[in-house]
C-alpha positions in Angstrom: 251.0 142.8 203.5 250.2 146.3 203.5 246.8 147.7 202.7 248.1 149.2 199.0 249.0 145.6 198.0 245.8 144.0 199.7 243.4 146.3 197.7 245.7 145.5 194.5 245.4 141.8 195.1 241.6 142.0 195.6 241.0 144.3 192.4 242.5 141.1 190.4 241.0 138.5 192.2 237.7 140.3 191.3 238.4 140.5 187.7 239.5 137.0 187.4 236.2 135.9 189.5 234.3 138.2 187.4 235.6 136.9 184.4 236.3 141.2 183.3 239.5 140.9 181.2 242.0 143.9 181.7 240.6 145.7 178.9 237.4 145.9 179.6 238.1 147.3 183.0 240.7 149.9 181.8 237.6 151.0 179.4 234.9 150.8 183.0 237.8 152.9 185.1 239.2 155.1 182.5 242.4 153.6 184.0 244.9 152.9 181.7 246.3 149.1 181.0 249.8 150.2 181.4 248.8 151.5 185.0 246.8 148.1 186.0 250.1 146.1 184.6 252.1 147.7 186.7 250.0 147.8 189.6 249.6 144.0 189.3 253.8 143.8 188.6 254.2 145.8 192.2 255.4 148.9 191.1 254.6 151.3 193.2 251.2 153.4 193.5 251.6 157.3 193.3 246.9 158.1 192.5 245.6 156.4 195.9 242.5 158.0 193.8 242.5 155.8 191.5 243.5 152.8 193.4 240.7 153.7 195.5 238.6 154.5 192.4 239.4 151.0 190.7 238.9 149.2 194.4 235.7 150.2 194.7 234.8 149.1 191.0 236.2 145.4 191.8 234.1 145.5 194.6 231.0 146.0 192.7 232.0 142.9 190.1 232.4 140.9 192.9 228.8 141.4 194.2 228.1 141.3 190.8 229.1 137.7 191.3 227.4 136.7 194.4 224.3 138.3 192.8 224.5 136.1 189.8 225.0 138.2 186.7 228.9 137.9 186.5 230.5 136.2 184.4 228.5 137.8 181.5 226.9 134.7 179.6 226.5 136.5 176.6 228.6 136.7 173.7 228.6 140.4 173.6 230.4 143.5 171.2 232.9 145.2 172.9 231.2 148.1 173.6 228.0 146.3 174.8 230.3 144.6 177.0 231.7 147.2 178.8 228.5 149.4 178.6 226.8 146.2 180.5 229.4 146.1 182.7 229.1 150.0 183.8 225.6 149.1 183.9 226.5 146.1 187.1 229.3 148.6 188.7 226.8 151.3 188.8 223.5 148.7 189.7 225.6 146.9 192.9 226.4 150.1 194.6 222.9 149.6 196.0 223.2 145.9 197.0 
């Protein structure tokens, strides 16, 4: 496997751990759904920015994880959700 389709792999194996549906992460990233889709399909990757971007917020839910506040046990709003969820991304880059 190459290291493109390794960090792609990890990115949803994060969100499905973190229980963090497409959508909210598309909202987190500023990455479109479309883009995560076809990332996911294999299509190929042309913003290593973004990849690298998106990486490094699956990496976060995934300490998020191991820290104990992902999944979210809350029924939240949308934007509570994802808000929350920033909150995690930007509160593990110190963990």
């Amino acid at each position: 496997m190459s290291q493109i389709s390794d960090k792609v792999g990890y990115i949803f194996d994060a969100l499905e751990k973190s229980c963090v549906s497409m959508t909210d992460f598309s909202k987190i990233t500023r990455i479109s759904r479309e883009t995560l889709y076809r990332w996911r399909n294999g299509n190929m990757i042309k913003d290593m920015l973004r990849l690298d971007f998106a990486y490094t917020a699956a990496n976060r839910l995934e300490k998020g994880c191991r820290n104990g506040v992902l999944p979210l046990t809350d029924k939240l709003k949308k934007e509570a959700r994802v808000q929350r969820l920033r909150r995690i991304i930007a509160d593990m880059a110190s963990k």
